[in-house]
C-alpha positions in Angstrom: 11.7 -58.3 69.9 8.2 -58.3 68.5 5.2 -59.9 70.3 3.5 -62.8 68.5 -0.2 -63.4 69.0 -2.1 -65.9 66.9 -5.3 -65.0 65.6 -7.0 -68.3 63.9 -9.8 -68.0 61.7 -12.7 -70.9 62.3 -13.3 -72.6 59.2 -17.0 -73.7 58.8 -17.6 -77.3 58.4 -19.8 -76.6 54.7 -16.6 -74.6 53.6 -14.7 -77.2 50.7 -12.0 -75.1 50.1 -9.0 -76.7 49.1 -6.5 -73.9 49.2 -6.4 -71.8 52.5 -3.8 -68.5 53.8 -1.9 -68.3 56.2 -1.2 -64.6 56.8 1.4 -62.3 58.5 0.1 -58.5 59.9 3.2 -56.7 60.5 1.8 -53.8 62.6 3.7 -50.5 62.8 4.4 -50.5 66.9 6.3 -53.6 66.5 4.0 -56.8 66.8 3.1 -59.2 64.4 0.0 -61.7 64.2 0.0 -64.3 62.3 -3.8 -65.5 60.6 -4.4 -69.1 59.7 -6.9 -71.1 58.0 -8.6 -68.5 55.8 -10.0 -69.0 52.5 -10.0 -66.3 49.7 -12.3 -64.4 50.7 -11.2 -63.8 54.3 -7.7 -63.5 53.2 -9.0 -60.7 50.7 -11.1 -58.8 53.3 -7.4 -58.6 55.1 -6.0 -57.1 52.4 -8.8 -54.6 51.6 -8.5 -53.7 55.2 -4.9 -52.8 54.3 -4.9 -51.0 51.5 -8.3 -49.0 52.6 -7.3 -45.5 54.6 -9.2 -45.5 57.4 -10.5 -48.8 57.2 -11.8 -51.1 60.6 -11.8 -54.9 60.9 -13.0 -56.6 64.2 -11.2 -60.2 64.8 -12.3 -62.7 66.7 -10.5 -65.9 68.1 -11.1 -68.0 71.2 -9.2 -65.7 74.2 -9.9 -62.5 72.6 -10.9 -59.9 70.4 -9.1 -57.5 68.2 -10.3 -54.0 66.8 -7.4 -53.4 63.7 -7.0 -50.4 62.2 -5.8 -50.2 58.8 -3.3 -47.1 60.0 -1.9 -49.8 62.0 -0.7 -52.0 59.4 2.9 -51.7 57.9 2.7 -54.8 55.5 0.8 -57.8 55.5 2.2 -61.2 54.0 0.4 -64.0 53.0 1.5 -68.5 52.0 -1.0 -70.0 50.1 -1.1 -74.3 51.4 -3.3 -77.3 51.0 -4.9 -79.7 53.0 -2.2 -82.1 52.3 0.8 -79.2 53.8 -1.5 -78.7 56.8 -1.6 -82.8 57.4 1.4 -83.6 56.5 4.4 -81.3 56.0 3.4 -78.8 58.7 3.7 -81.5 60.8 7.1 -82.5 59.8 7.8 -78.7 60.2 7.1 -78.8 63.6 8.9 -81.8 64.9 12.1 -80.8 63.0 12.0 -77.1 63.1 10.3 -75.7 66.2 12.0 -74.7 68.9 13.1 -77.7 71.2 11.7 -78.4 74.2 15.1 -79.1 76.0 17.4 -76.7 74.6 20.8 -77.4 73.8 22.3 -77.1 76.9 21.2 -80.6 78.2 23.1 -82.4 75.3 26.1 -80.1 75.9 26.5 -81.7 79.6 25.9 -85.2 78.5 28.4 -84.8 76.0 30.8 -82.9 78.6 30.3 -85.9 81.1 31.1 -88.5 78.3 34.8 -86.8 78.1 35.2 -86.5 81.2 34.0 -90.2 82.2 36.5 -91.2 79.4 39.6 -89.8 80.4 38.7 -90.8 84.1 38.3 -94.4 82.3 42.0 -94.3 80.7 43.1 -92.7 83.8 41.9 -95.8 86.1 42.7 -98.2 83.5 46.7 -97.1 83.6 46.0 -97.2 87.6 44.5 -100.7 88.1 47.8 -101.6 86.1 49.8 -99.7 88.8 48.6 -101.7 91.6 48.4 -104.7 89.8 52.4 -104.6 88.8 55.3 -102.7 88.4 55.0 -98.7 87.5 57.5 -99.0 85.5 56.6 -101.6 83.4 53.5 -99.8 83.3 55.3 -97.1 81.0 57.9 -98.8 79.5 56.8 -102.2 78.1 55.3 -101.6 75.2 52.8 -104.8 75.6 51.6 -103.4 79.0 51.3 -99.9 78.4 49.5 -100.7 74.5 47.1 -103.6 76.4 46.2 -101.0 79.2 45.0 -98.2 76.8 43.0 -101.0 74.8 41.4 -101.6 78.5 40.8 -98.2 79.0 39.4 -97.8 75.2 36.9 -100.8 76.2 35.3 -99.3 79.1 35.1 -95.8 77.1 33.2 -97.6 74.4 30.5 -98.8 76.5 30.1 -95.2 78.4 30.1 -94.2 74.5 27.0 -96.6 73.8 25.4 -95.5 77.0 25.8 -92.4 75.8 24.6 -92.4 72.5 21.5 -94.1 73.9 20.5 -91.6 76.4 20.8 -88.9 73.7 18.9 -90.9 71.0 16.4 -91.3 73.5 16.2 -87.6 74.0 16.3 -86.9 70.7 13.2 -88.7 70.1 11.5 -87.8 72.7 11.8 -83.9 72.1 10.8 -84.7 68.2 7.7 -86.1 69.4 6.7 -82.9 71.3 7.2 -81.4 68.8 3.8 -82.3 67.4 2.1 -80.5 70.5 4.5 -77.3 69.7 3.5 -74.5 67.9 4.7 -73.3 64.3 3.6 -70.6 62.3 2.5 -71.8 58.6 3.7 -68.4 57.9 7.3 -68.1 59.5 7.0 -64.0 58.5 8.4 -61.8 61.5 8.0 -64.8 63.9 10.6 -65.0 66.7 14.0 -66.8 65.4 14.2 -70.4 66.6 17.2 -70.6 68.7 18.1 -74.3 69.2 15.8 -76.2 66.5 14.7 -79.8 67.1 16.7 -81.0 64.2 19.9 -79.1 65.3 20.1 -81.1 68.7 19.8 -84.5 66.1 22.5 -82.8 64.1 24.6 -82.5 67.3 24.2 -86.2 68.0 25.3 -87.5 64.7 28.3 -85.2 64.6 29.4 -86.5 68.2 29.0 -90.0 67.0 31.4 -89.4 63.8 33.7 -86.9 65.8 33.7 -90.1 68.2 34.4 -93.0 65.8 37.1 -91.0 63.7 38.8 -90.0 67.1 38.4 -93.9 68.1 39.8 -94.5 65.2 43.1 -92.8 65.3 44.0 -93.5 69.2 43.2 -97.2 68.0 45.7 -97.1 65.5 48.4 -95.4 67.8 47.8 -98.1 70.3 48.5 -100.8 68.5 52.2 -98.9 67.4 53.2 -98.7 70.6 
């Protein structure tokens, strides 16, 4: 896996430009930097230095220096943006794209412990009934035994809510770290994101209609019985 360092180029506060670069330097050994924030003329001087044999270029940034060597260099990229991407859909990138902050795992329990806590609900329902009156009945009158699953779908719809609550809440909470994450303008040779921001709302959504479809059905069975 290759090593991404950020290099950021400082732009200087008389500098108008309206379209800056955002480059990739795939190096031969492996690692890849990514430059941001240049205007033309620094994103040519990049490209001079690799085309140019033998060519040098010192660059600078706030935890260190680098001494480049155009030998170095296997291919360099480059995505041209605005003002307007860097304000507002880089942005947007981040919060729905970057990697998330809790991982997937996380949801995966919650959803796990939902299940569980569900059939344990249905489970208790049909044993409160047990105590309550005849086993027997329990299983063999159809009123009992079709009122005691509605019981036991009650109680699983409010762990639902619960549920669904806690994860929205998560949800929004990791897309607003997202603006503190980082994301390369210029996704070239940067590390794959494993479990995206926007993949753990996915997950939510598709447990909520999994949820009501499977609701749903068992609704519908209950009543025939």
């Amino acid at each position: 896996m290759s090593e991404n360092k950020t290099v950021t180029s400082t732009p200087k506060a008389s500098d108008k430009r309206h379209v800056m670069y955002a480059l990739s330097i795939h190096m031969k050994y492996g690692e890849v930097l990514h430059v941001e924030g240049l205007n033309k003329e620094e994103k040519d001087a990049y490209f001079k230095l690799a085309r140019d044999k033998d060519a040098t270029m010192i660059v600078e940034d706030k935890t260190s220096v680098r001494h480049l060597l155009s030998k170095d260099i296997a291919k360099v990229s480059v995505k041209a943006y605005d003002e307007k991407y860097e304000k507002v859909y880089h942005p947007l990138e981040k919060i729905l794209f970057s990697e998330s902050s809790m991982g997937r795992r996380v949801f995966t329990l919650i959803i796990k412990a939902f299940v569980i806590l569900s059939i344990l609900s249905i489970v208790g329902m049909f044993g409160v009934a047990m105590l309550e009156g005849d086993i027997m009945d329990v299983f063999f009158d159809s009123a009992i035994l079709s009122e005691t699953i509605l019981k036991g779908f009650d109680l699983m719809n409010k762990i639902f809510g619960l549920t669904v609550l806690v994860m929205a809440i998560m949800n929004i909470l990791d897309l607003g770290l997202g603006l503190r994450s980082h994301y390369y303008i210029n996704q070239d040779g940067a590390d794959p994101v494993e479990y995206s921001r926007v993949s753990n709302v996915l997950v939510t959504g598709a447990f909520i209609v999994i949820f009501l479809i499977a609701k749903t059905i068992l609704n519908t069975i209950a009543t025939m019985l």
